[in-house]
C-alpha angles and dihedrals in degrees: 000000000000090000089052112092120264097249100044074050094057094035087053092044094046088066103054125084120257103244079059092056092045083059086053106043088129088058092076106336080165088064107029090060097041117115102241084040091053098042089045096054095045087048100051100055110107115260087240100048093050119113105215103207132186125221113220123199125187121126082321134027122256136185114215112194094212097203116044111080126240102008125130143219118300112215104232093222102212130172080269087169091065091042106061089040086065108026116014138260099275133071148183125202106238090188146286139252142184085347094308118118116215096209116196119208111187130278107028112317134117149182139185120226140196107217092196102049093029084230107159121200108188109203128228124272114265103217103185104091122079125274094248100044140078149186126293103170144045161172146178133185143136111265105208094193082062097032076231138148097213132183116191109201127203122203122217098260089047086230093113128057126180135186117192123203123214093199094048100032103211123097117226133195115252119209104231141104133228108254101208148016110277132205111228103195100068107074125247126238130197127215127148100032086299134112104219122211133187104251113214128248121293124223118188110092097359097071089144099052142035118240130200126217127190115217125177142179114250103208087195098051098027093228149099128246150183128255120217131245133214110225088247096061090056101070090055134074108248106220105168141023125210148165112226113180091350091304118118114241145177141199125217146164140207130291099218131013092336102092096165118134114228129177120205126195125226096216098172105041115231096019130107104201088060102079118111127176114237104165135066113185097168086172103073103119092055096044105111093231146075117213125025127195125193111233103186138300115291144188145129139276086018085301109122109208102153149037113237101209127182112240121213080336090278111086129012130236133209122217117204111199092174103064092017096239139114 
């Protein structure tokens, strides 16, 4: 296929499956593993021929086909030799797009991985931090404008603050400074060309009551900023952030009696007036679990009438708006 243009070439190999182009990957490894190849491909599979996977991480790595019943885990076999030489034994999953896992390895090491070839990049060694320190935050996500596939890392004293290119392959310092306290423990998400953060709570006028802010990392700008919130969301504690159909969303709960779950929908991005709650959960208190994170939009027969959501990462629950039950 090397005398066929370039683009009859890209247009033959969108169209195959990608356990086929894992069998071809000689054919034109340059422009199968290319961003906007990649992207293309993942974008263009039918809504009801896609395969929605978890990645489960745990002391090994596992796929979980979600929809698909009774069937169980699936060992993600990895050079795992190679892996702990360079990078260590543990993990921790920084996030996924368009089918690609950013995988983090303290200190300050990382890799992407394809879930479905198996294929493991393991990413150059930022050497700009100190010896004695490590990364505390961090983000991964594909930046369109660059045709790029970008991490930002944050380092424990927030001084330091690194972007790594996949194209490039090089990671750079960027001049900036986090905004905001950020807690660390509810897990980031990236939509918009922003990593999105959990900001802590802020004091100042609302001594009575503790109030939530959303920061990100825009790749494209280089900088952080601040998310909106609509009036009614702050008077809420924000627990979870989410993306749901490609719209950023949150759950949150109330501050004082009020102990029902809600989820709201950012439908405009960046703008504040544009949140709308979709979501009613009033059995919070009784559900027999702690944190809740919404996956995607699900049904059955092509109808979506629920949200599937994963439940202290450890079971999945099916949310059923139609007929208002779990």
């Amino acid at each position: 296929m090397e005398s066929l243009p370039l683009e009859i070439t890209s247009n033959v190999l969108l169209r195959l499956s990608v356990k086929t182009l894992g069998q071809l990957r000689c054919v034109s490894k340059t422009l199968t593993t290319s961003p906007y190849f990649t992207k293309t491909h993942h974008n263009q599979i039918p809504s009801a021929q896609r395969r929605y996977q978890l990645l489960l991480s745990a002391s090994s790595l596992h796929t979980l086909n979600i929809f698909h019943n009774n069937t169980p885990p699936v060992y993600l076999r990895l050079p795992s030799n190679a892996i702990k030489k360079y990078c260590g034994a543990t993990h921790e999953l920084v996030g996924s797009c368009n089918g690609l896992v950013c995988i983090y390895y303290p200190p300050n090491n990382y890799s992407l991985l394809n879930p479905t070839t198996r294929e493991l990049r393991l990413l150059p060694n930022p050497e700009t931090l100190p010896l004695d320190a490590r990364a505390r935050l961090h983000g991964f996500g594909y930046v369109s404008k660059f045709d790029d596939y970008m991490i930002v890392s944050i380092g424990t004293d927030e001084s330091v603050i690194r972007v790594f290119s996949a194209k490039a392959d090089l990671w750079k310092t960027v001049s900036t400074s986090v905004p905001l306290p950020v807690l660390p423990w509810v897990k980031p998400v990236y939509v918009n060309n922003v990593v999105h953060w959990l900001g802590n709570f802020d004091v100042g006028e609302y001594q009575f009551r503790p109030v939530h802010h959303i920061m990100g990392f825009d790749f494209v700008d280089e900088e952080f900023k601040v998310l909106p919130l609509c009036e009614d969301l702050n008077q809420r504690l924000i627990t979870t952030l989410g993306v749901l159909g490609g719209d950023f969303c949150v759950l949150s709960r109330g501050v004082d009696d009020n102990m029902n779950l809600d989820m709201w929908v950012m439908k405009e991005y960046g703008v504040g007036e544009s949140w709308i709650r979709i979501l009613l959960l009033p059995v919070y208190p009784n559900l027999p679990f702690v944190s809740l994170s919404p996956i995607c939009p699900a049904g059955i027969y092509g109808t979506v009438h629920g949200i599937l959501f994963l439940a202290d990462s450890r079971c999945l629950l099916f949310y059923d708006f139609v007929n208002y039950m779990t």
